[in-house]
N, CA, C and O of each residue as an XYZ file, in Angstrom:
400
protein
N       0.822     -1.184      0.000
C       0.000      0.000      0.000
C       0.870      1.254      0.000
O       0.609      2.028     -0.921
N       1.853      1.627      0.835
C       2.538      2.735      1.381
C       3.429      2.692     -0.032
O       3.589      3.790     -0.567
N       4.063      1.455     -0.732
C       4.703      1.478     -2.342
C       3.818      2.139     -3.286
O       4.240      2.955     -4.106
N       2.526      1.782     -3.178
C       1.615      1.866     -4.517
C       1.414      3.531     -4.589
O       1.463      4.289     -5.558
N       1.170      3.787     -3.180
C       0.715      5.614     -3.096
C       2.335      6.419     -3.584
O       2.616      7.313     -4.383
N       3.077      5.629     -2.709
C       4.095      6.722     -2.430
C       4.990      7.033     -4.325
O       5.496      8.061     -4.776
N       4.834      5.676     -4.940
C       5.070      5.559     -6.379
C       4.167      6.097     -7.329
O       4.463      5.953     -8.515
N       3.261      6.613     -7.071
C       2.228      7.896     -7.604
C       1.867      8.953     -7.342
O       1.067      9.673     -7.942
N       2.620      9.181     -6.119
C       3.226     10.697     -5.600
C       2.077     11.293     -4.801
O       1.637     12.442     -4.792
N       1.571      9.791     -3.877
C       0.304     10.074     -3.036
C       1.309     10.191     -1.893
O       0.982      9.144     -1.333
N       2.502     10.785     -0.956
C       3.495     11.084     -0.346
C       2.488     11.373      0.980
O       2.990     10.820      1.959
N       1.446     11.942      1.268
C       0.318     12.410      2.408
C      -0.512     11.222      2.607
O      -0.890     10.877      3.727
N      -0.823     10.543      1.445
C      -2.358      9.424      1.885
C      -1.305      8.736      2.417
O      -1.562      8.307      3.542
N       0.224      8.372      1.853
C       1.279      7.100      2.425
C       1.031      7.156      3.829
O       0.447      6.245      4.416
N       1.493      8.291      4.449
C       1.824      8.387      5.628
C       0.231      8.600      6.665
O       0.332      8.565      7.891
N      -0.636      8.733      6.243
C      -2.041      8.795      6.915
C      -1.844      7.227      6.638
O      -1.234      6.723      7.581
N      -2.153      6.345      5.687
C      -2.107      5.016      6.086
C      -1.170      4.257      7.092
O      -1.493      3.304      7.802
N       0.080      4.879      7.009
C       1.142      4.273      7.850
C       0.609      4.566      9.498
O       0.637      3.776     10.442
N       0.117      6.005      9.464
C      -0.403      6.103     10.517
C      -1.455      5.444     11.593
O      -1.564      5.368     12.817
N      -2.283      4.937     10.224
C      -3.136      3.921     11.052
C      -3.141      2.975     10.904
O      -4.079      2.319     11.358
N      -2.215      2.416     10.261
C      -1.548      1.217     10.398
C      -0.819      0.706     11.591
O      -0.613     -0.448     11.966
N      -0.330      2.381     12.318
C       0.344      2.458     13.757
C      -0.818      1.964     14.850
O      -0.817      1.108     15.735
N      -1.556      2.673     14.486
C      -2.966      2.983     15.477
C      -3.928      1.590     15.449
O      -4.870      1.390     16.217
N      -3.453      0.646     14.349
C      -4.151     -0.734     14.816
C      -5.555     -0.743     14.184
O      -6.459     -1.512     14.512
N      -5.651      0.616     12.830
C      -6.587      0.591     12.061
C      -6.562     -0.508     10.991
O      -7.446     -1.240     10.544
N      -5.440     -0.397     10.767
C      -4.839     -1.946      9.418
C      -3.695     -2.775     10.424
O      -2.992     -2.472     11.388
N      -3.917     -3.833      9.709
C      -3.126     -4.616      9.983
C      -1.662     -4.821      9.166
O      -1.460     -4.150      8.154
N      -0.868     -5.574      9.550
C      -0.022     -6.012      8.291
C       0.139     -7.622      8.625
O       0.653     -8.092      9.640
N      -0.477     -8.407      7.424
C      -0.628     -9.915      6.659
C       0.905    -10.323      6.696
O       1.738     -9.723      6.017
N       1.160    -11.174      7.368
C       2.175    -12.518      6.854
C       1.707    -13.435      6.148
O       0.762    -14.018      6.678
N       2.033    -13.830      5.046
C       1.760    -15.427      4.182
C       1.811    -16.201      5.090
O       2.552    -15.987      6.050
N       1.191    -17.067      5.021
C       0.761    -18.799      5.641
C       2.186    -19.504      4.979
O       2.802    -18.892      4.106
N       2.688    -20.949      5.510
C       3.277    -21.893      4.617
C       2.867    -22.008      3.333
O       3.659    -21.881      2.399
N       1.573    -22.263      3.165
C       0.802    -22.500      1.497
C       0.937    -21.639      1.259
O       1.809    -21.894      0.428
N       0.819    -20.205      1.202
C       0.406    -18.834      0.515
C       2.088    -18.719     -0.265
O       2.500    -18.582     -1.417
N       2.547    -18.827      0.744
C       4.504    -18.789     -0.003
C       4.671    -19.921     -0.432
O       5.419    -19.753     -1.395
N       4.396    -21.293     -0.317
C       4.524    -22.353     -1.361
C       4.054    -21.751     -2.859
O       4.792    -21.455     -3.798
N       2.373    -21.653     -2.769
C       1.640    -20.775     -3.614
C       2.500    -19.739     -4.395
O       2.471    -19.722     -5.626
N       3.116    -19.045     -3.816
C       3.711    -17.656     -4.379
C       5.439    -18.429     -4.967
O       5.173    -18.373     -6.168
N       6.084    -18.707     -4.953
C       7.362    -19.592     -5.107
C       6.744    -20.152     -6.613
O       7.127    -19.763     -7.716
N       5.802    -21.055     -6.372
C       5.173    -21.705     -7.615
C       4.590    -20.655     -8.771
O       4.592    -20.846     -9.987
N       4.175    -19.690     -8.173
C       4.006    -18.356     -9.255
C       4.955    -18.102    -10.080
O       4.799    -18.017    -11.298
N       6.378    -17.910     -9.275
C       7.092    -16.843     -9.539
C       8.201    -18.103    -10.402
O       9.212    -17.775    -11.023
N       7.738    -19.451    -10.253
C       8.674    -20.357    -10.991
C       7.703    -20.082    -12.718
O       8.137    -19.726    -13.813
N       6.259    -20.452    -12.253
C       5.492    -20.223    -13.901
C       5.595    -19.364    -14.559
O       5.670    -19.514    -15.779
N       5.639    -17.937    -13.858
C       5.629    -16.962    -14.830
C       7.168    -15.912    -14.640
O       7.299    -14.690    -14.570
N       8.164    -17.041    -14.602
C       9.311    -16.418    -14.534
C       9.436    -15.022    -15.689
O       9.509    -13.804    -15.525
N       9.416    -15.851    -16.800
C       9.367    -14.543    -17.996
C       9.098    -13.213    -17.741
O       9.782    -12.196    -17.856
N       7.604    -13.488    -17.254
C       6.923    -12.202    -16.546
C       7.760    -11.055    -16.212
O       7.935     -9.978    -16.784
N       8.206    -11.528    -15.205
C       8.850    -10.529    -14.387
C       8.541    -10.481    -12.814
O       8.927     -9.846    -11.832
N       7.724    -11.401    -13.085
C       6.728    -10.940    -11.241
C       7.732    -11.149    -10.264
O       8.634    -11.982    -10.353
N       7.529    -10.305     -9.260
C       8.640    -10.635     -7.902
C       8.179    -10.780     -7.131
O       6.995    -10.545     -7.375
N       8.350    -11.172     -5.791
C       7.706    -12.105     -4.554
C       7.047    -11.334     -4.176
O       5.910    -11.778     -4.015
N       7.220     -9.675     -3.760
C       5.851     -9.285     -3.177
C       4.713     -9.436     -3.974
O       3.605     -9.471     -3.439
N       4.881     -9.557     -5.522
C       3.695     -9.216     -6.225
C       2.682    -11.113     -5.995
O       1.510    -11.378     -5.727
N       3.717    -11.851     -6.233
C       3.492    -13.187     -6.197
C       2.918    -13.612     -4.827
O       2.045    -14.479     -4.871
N       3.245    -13.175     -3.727
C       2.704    -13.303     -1.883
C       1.340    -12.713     -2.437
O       0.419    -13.526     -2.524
N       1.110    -11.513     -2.791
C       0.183    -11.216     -3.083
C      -0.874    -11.715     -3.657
O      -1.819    -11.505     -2.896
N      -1.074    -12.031     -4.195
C      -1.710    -12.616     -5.335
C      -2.116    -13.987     -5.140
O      -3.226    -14.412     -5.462
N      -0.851    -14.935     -4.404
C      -1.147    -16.074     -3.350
C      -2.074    -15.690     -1.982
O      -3.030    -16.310     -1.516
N      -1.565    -14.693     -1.608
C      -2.416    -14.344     -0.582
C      -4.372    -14.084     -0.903
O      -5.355    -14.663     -0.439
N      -4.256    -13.232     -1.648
C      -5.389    -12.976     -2.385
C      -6.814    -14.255     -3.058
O      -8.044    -14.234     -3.015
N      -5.901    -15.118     -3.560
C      -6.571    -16.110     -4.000
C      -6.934    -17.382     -2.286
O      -7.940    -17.924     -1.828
N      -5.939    -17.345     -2.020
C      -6.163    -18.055     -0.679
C      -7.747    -17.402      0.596
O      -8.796    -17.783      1.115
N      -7.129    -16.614      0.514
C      -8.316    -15.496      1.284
C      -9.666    -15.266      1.295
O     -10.504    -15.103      2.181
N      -9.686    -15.316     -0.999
C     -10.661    -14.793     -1.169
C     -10.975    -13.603     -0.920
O     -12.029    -13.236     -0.399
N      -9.816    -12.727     -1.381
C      -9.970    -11.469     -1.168
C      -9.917    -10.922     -2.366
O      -9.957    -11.629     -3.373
N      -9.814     -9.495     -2.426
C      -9.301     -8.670     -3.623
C      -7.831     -8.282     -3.612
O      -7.239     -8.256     -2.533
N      -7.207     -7.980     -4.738
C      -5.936     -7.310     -4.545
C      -6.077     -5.816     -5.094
O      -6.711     -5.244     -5.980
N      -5.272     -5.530     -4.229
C      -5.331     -4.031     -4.914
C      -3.565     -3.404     -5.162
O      -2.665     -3.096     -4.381
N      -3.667     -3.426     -6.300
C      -2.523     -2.837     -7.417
C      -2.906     -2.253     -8.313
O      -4.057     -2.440     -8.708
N      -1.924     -1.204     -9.028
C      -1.951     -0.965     -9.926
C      -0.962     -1.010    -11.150
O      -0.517     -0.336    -12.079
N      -0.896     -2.569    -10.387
C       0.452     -3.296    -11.718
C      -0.134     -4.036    -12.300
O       0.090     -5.240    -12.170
N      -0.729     -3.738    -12.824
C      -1.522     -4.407    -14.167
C      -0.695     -5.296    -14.766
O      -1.133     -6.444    -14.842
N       0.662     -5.028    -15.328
C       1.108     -5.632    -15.940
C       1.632     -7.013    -15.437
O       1.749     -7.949    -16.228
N       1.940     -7.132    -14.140
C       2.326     -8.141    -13.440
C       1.125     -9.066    -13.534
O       1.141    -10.224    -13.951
N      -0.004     -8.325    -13.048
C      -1.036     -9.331    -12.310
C      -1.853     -9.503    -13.754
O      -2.083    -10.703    -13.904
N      -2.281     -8.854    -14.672
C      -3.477     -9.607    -15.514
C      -2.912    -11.003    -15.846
O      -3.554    -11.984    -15.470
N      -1.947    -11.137    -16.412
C      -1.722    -12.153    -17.160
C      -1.692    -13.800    -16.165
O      -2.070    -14.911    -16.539
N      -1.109    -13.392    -14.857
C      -1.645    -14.729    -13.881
C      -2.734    -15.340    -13.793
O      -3.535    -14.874    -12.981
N      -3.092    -16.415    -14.477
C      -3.878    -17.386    -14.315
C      -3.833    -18.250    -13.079
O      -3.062    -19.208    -13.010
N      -4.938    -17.805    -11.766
C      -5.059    -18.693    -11.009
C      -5.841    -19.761    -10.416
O      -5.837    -20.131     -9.242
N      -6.559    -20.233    -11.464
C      -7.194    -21.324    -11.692
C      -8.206    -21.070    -13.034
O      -8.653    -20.018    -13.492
N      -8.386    -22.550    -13.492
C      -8.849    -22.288    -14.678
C      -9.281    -21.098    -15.409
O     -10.454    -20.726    -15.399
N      -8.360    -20.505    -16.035
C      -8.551    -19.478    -16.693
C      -8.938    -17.881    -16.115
O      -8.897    -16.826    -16.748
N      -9.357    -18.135    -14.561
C      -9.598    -17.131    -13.683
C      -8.195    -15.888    -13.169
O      -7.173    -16.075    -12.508
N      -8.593    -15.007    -13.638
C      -7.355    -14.046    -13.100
C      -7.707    -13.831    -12.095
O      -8.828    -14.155    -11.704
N      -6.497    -12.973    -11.103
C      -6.765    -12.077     -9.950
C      -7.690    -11.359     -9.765
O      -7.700    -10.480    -10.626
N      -8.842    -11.233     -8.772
C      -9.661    -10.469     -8.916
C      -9.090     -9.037     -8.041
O      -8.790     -9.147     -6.852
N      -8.960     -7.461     -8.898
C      -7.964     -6.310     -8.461
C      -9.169     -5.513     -7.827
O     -10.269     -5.606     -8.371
N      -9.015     -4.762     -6.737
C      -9.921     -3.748     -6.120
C      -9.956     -2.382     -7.288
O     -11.076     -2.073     -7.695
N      -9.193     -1.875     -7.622
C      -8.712     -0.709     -8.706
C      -8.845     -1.518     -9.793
O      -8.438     -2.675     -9.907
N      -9.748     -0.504    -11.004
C      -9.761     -0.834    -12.347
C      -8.846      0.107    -12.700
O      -8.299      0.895    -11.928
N      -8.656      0.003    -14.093
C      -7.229      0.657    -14.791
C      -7.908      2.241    -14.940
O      -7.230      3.268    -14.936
N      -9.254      2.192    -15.059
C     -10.170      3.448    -15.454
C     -10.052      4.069    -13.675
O     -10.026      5.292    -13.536
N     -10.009      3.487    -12.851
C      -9.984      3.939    -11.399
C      -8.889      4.530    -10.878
O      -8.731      4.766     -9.680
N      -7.779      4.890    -12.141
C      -6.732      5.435    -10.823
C      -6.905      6.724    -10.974
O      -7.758      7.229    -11.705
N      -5.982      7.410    -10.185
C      -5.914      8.555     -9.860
C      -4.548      9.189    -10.163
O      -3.430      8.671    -10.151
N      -4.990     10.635    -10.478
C      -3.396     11.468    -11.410
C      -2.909     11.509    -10.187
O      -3.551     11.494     -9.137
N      -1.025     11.593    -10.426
C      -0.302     11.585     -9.606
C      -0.585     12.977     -8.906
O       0.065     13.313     -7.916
């Protein structure tokens, strides 16, 4: 989160999240054993890609959960297929971001 803002020059929302991230408003997620088995096995399939372990934890995490991910690395995440033909499901559409 604090990467995604601070790399779009959201430098104020970073640090209001970090903040309540202090305050026990968010949490911060460790991967499970499976979620990093999961993510290892990503990052062996779509070596080409480019994907790197946070994006891959992610995305393991995400599918495990049943959650959403929220990025705006499109390029990493569309192309992961994580189960039959199903991509990542992303909180942000590409039409949803916001100018730096």
């Amino acid at each position: 989160m604090d990467l995604l803002l601070r790399s779009r020059g959201h430098a104020k929302a970073a640090t209001t999240f970090e903040v309540a991230l202090l305050e026990g408003v968010h949490r911060l997620e460790a991967p499970t054993g499976a979620e990093l088995a999961q993510a290892v096995a990503l990052l062996e399939r779509y070596q080409d890609l480019g994907l790197d372990l946070p994006d891959a934890v992610t995305i393991s995490m995400a599918v495990a959960r049943r959650a959403w991910a929220w990025t705006w690395d499109y390029r990493h995440f569309r192309p992961v297929a994580v189960g039959r033909g199903r991509g990542v499901p992303l909180l942000v559409a590409e039409d949803e971001l916001p100018d730096p």
